[in-house]
C-alpha positions as a printed NumPy array, in Angstrom:
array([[184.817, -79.23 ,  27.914],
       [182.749, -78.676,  24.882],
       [184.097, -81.139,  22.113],
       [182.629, -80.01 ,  19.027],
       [183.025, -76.01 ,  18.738],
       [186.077, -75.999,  17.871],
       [189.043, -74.046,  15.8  ],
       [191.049, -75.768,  13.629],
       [193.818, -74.141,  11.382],
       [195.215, -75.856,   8.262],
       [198.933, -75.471,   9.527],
       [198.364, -76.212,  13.336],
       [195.382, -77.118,  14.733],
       [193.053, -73.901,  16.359],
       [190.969, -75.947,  18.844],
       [190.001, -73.652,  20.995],
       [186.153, -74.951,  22.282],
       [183.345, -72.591,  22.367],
       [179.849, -73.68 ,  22.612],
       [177.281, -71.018,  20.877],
       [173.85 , -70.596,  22.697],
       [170.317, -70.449,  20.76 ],
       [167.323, -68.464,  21.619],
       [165.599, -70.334,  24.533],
       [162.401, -71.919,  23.321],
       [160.492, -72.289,  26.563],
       [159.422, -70.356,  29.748],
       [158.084, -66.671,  30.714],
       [159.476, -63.752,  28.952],
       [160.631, -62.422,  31.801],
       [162.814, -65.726,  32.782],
       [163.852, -65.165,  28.954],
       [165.201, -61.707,  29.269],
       [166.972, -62.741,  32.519],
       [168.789, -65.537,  30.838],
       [169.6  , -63.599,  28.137],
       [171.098, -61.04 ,  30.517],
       [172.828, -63.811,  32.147],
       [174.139, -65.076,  28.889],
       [175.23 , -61.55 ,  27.292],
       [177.378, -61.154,  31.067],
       [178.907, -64.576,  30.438],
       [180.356, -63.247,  26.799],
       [181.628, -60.781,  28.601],
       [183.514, -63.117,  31.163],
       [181.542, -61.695,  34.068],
       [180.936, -64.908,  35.352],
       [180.024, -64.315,  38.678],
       [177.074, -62.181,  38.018],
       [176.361, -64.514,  34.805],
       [176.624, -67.565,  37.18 ],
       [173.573, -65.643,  39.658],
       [171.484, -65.443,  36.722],
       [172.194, -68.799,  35.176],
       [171.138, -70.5  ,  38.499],
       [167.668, -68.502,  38.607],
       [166.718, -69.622,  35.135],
       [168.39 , -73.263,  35.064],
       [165.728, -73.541,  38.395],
       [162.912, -72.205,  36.538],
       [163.082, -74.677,  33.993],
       [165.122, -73.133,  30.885],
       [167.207, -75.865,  29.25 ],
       [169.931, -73.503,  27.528],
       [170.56 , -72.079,  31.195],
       [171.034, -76.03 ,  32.691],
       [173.625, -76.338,  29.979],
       [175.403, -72.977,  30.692],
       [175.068, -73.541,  34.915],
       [176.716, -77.34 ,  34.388],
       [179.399, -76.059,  32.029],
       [180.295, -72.877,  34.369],
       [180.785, -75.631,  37.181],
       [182.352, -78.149,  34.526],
       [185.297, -75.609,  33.273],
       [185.719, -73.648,  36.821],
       [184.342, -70.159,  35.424],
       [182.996, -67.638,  38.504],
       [183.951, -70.389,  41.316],
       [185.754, -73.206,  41.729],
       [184.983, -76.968,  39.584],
       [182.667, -78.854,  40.929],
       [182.168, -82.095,  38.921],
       [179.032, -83.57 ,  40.515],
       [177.192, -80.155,  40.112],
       [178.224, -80.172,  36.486],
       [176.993, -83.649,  35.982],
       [173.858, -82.977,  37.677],
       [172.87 , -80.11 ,  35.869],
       [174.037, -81.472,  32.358],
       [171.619, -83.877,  33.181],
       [168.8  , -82.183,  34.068],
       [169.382, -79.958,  30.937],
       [169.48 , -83.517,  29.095],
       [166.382, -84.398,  30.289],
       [164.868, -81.045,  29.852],
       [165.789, -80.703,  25.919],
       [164.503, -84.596,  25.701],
       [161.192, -83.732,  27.001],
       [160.875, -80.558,  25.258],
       [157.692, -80.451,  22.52 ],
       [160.046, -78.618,  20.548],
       [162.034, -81.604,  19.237],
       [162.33 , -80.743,  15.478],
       [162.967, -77.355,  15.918],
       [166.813, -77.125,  15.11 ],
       [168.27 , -75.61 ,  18.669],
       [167.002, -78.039,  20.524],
       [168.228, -80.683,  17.95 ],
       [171.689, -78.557,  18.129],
       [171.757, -78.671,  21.8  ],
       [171.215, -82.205,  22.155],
       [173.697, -83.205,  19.465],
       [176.366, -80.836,  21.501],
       [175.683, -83.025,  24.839],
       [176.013, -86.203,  22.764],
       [178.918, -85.263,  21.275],
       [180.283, -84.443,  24.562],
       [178.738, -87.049,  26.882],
       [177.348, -84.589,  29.03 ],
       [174.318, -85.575,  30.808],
       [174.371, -88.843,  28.364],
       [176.71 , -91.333,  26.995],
       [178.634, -89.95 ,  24.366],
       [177.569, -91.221,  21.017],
       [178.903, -89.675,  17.632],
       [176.344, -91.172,  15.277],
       [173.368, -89.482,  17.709],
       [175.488, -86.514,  17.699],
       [176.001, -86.394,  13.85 ],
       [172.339, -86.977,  13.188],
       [171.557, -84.391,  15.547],
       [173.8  , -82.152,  14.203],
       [172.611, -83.051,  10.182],
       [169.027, -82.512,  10.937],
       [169.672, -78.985,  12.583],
       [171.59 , -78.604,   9.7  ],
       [169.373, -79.282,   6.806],
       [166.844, -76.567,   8.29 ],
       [169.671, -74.077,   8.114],
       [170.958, -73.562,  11.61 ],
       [174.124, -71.707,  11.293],
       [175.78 , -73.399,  14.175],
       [174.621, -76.978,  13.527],
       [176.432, -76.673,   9.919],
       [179.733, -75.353,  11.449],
       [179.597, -78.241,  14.063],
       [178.517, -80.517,  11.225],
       [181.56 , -78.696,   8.997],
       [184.153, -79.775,  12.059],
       [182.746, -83.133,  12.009],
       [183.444, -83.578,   8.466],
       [187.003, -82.07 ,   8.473],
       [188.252, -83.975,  11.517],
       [186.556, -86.995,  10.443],
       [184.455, -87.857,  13.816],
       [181.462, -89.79 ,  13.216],
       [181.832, -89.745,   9.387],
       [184.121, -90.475,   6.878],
       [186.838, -87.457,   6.618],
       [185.815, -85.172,   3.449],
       [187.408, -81.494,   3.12 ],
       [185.172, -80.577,   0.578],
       [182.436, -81.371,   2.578],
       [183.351, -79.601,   5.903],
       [183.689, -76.313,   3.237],
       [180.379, -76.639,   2.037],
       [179.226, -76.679,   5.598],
       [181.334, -74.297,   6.502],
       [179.935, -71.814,   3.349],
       [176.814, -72.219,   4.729],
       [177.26 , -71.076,   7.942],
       [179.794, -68.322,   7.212],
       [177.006, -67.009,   4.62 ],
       [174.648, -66.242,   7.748],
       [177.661, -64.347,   9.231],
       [179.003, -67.466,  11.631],
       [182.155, -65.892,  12.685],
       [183.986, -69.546,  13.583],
       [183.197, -70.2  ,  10.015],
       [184.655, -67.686,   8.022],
       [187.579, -68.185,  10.098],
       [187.976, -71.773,   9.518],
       [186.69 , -71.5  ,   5.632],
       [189.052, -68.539,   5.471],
       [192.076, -71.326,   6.804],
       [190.66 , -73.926,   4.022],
       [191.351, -71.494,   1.268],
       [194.477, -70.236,   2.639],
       [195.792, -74.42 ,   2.577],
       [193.776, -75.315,  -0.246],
       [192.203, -77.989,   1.947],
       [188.789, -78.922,   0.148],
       [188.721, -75.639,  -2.028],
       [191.158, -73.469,  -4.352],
       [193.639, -72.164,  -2.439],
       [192.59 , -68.486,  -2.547],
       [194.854, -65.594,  -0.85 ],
       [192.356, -63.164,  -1.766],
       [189.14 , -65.336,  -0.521],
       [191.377, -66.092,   2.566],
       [191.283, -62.071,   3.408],
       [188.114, -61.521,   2.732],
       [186.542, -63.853,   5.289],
       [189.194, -62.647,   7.629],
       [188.109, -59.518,   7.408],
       [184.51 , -60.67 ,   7.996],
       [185.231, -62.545,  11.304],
       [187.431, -60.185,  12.421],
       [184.884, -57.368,  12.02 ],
       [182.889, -59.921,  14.672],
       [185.724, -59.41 ,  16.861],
       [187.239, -62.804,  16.077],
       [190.454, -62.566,  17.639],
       [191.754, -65.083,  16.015],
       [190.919, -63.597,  12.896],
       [192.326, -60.866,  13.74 ],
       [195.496, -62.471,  14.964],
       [195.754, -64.308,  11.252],
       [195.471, -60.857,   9.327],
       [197.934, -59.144,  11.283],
       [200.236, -61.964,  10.461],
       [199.395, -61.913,   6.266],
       [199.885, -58.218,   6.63 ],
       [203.104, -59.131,   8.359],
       [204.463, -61.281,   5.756],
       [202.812, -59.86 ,   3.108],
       [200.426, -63.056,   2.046],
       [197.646, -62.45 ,   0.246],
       [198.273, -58.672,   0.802],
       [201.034, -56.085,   0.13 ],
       [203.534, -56.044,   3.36 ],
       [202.026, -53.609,   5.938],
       [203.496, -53.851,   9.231],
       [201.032, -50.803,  10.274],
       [197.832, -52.704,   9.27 ],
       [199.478, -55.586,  10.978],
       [200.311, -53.579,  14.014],
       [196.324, -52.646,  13.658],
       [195.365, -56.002,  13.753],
       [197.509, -57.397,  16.296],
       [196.668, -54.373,  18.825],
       [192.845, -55.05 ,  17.61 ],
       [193.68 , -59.418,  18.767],
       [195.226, -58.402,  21.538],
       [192.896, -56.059,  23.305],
       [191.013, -59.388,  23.311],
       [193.171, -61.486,  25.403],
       [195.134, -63.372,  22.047],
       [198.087, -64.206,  23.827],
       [199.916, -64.255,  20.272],
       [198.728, -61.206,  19.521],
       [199.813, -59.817,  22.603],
       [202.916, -61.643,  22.038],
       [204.344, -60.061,  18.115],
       [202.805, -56.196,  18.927],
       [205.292, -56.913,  22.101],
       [207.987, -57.69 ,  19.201],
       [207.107, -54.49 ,  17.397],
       [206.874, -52.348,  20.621],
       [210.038, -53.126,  21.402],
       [212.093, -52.982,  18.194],
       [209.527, -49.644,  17.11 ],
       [208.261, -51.077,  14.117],
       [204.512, -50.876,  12.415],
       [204.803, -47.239,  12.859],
       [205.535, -47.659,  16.447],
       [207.178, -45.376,  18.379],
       [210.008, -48.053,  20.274],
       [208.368, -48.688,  23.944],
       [210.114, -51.009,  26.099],
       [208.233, -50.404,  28.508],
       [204.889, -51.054,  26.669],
       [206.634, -54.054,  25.195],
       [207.114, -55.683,  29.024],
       [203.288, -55.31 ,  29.492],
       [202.147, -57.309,  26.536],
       [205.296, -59.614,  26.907],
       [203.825, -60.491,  30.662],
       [200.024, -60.382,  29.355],
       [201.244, -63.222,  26.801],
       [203.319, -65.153,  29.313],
       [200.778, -65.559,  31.815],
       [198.593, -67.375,  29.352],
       [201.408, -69.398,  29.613],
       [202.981, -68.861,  25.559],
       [206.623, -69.764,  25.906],
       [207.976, -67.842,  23.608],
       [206.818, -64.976,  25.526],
       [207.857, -65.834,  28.801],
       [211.455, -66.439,  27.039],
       [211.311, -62.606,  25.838],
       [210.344, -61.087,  29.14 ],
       [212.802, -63.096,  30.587],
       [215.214, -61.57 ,  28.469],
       [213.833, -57.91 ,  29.414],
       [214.441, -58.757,  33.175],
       [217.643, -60.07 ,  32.132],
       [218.867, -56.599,  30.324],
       [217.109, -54.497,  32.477],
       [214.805, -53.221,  29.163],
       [211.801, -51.421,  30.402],
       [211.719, -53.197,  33.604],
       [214.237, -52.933,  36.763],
       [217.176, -55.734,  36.05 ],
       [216.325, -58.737,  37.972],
       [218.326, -62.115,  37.373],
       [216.457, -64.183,  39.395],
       [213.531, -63.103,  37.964],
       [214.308, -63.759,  34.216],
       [215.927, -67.142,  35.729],
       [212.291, -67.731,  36.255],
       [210.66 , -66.639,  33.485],
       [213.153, -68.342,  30.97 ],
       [212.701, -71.909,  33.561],
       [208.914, -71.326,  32.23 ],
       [209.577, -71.116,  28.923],
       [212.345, -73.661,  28.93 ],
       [209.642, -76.145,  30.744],
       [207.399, -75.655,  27.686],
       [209.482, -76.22 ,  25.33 ],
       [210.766, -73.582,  24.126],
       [213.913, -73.769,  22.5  ],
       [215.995, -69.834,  23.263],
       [214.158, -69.736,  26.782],
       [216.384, -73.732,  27.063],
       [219.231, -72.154,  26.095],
       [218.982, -68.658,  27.774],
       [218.266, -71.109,  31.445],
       [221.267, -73.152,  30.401],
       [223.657, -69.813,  30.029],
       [222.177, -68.615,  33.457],
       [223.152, -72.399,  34.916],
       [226.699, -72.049,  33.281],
       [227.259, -68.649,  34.192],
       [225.544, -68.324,  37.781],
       [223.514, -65.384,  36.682],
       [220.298, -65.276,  38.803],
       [220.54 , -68.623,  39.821],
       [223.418, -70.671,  41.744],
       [226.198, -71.843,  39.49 ],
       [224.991, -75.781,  38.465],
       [227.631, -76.841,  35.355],
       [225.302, -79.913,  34.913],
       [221.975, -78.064,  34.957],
       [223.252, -75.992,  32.2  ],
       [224.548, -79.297,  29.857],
       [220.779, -80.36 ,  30.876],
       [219.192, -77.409,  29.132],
       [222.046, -76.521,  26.665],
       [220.928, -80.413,  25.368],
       [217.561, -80.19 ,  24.856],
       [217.833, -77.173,  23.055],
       [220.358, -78.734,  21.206],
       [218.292, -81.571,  20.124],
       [215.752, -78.916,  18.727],
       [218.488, -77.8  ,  16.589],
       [220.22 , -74.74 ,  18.029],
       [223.34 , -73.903,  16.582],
       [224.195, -71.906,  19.719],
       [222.951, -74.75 ,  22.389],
       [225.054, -77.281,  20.191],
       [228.261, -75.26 ,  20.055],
       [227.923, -74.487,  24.104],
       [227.816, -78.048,  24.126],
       [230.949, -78.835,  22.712],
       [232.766, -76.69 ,  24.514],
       [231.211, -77.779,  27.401],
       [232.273, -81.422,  26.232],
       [235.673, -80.51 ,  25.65 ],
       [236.237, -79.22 ,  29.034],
       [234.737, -81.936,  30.756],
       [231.907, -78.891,  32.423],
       [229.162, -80.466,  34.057],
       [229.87 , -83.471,  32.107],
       [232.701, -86.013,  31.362],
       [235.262, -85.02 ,  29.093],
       [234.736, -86.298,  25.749],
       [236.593, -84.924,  22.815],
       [234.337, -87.33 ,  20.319],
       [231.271, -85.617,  21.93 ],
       [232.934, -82.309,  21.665],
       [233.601, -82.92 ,  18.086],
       [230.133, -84.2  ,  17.24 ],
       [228.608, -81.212,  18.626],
       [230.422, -78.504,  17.139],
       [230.303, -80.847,  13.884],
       [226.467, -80.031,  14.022],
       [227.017, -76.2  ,  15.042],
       [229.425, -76.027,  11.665],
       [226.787, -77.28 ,   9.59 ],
       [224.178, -74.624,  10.234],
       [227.852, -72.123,   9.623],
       [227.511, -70.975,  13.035],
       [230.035, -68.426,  14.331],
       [233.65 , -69.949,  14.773],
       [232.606, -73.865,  15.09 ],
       [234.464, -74.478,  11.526],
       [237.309, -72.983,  12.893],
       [237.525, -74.968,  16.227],
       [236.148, -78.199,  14.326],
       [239.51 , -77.735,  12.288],
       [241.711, -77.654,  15.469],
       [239.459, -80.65 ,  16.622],
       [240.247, -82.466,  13.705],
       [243.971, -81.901,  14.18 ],
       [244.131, -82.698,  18.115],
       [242.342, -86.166,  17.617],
       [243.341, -88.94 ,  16.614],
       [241.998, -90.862,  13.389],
       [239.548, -93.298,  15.623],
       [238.163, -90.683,  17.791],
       [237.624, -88.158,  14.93 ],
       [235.526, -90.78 ,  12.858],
       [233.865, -91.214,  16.263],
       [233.195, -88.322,  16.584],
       [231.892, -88.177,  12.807],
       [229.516, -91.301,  13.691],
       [227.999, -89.819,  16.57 ],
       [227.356, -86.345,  14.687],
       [225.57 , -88.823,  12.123],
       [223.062, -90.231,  14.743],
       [222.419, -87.381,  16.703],
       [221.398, -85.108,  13.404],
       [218.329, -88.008,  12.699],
       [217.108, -87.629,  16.206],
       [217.239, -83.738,  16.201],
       [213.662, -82.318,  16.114],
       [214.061, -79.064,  13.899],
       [211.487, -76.21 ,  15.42 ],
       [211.068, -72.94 ,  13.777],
       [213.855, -70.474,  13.557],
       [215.006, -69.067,  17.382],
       [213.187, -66.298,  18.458],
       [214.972, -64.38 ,  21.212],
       [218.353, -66.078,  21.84 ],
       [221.475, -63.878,  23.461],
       [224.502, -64.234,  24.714],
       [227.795, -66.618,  23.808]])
């Protein structure tokens, strides 16, 4: 994988790698026009018949296709990985750029800073790479200066400086780099080497995502959404989002699911739409989708009621971390709904949600603790747990803490108190649940 074109975000990194291709310097015109062929099919994921025309211009010499052919076989795309292919043909495109007569022209300086950066085809060296990268850079090569920019903001082969990577990244979003705006547009959003600018922020948004930036897309819908930087529009965010998720954004896919199904943005209410994007989303493996269309299965809501199958689809969720889709498996485990009955499965699940901080996980928990259900009874457990439900006022927990209180004695109620103490420091808060049901 590519390490240097990357996504970052200021809140949560975006590091999704993409390696941009110049305009081949060597060989016929007609090997030319069939790479670029080959390369427009590869940005448009038809891999196979990019991979055919890759392999007729990597063997006629062109460096750019080499790089293309060994990544294709490095990442998998249009046939399986095949790690001594990649490594063969990284470094014949290595030793291709290296002997090229072109050597200050800035792709082929960009190229061979990319495979140093990477180690592909050569030992990975950040200072060659940096270089590399600085002299493409200095003669104005959009894509050199964003790589340069990334450089700069992780701090990788330099000495970390935000205001830097923005002047970098200024550059390169002036000659329309799409990666650039976005990430520039993220810098003034977080104030991270420039003013913090909502308005700025929008404006290169709406630049990348005119580019069809889905990401950029993705990040307007939400300021729409929440009304950052903009007046609250959940139309224009519902435009945005269906705009992301056309191209494959699984968190696009993911929120016009949420408005699908509740029939807001101006949405007529589709639950049936809603299942689609919810299983589009979930099968790029997003959690918090997978804990949603579980919850469709589960309710029968534009899909035939299956138990097993949500079982599944929360398990997925729950496996990735996600905090309702832990709790929803734990109620199927407690509950035998979709799944056979398993008491100590569901104090499994019911405490790792728990220890993210659900109110409803941590109540469960209690009761399950006062019952001795899949666990030892343990009324100083019990009252620990439902200690940290009451806190976050959650349902009747203050009510049954009270009849705790009054059914313990004085040791096991301070206890009790202590071990509410120490588990609330090791509780890892996530953001607010998402899709939680049930009692």
């Amino acid at each position: 994988m590519v390490a240097d074109m990357k996504r970052f975000a200021s809140i949560g990194l975006f590091l999704a790698a993409s390696v941009m291709l110049a305009s081949c310097g060597s060989g016929s015109r007609r090997t030319l026009e069939q790479y670029e062929a080959a390369k427009d099919l590869y940005d448009q994921e038809h891999y196979e018949a990019a991979f055919e025309g890759f392999t007729r211009t990597a063997e006629a010499g062109i460096p750019e296709a080499q790089y293309y052919l060994a990544r294709m076989y490095d990442e998998g795309e249009g046939r399986p990985k095949d790690q001594a292919k990649a490594t063969e043909w990284y470094a014949k495109a290595f030793t291709t750029f290296s002997a090229s007569a072109d050597q200050d022209k800035p792709q082929t300086q960009y190229y061979l800073g990319l495979m140093y950066a990477d180690g592909t085809g050569i030992a990975r060296d950040d200072a060659m790479a940096v270089g590399l990268y600085r002299k493409a850079a200095e003669q104005g090569y959009s894509k050199a200066q964003y790589n340069l920019g990334l450089r700069y903001f992780h701090g990788q082969g330099v000495i970390q400086d935000y205001s830097k990577a923005a002047e970098l990244f200024t550059a390169s979003a002036e000659q329309g780099f799409s990666m650039a705006q976005f990430n520039l547009a993220l810098m003034h959003y977080g104030g991270m080497g420039v003013a913090q600018d909502s308005g700025k922020t929008v404006e290169l948004m709406e630049r990348a995502a005119a580019q069809d930036d889905p990401k950029a897309q993705y990040f307007l819908g939400n300021m729409y959404n929440q009304g950052i930087g903009v007046p609250q529009d959940l139309a224009k965010a519902a435009g945005w989002y269906a705009k992301a998720a056309l191209l494959g954004d699984a968190q696009a896919q993911y929120n016009l699911a949420v408005l699908y199904n509740q029939g807001l943005g101006g949405l007529k209410e589709d639950a049936a739409k809603a299942v689609e994007l919810f299983r589009k989303a979930a099968e790029q493996e997003l959690p918090a989708a997978q804990n949603h269309l579980g919850i469709m299965f589960d309710l029968g809501r534009g899909v035939e009621k299956d138990a097993s199958v949500a079982t599944e689809w929360f398990r997925k969720g729950a496996e990735g971390g996600q905090i309702d889709a832990q709790y929803n498996l734990g109620l199927h485990y407690m509950s035998g709904n979709g799944i056979a009955m398993d008491e100590s499965e569901a104090v499994r699940w019911f405490t790792k949600a728990a220890m993210q901080g659900s109110p409803d996980a941590q109540y469960n928990l209690g009761l399950m603790y006062r019952k001795g259900q899949g666990v030892d009874m343990d009324l100083a457990q019990s009252y620990a747990w439902i200690s940290l439900a009451a806190n976050q006022n959650y349902r009747q927990s203050t009510a049954l803490l009270v009849e705790l209180a009054n059914s313990l004695s004085e040791e096991e109620v301070t206890r009790g108190q202590m071990l509410s103490v120490d588990l609330a420091t090791n509780i890892r808060l996530t953001t607010p649940p998402t899709g939680k049901y049930g009692q």
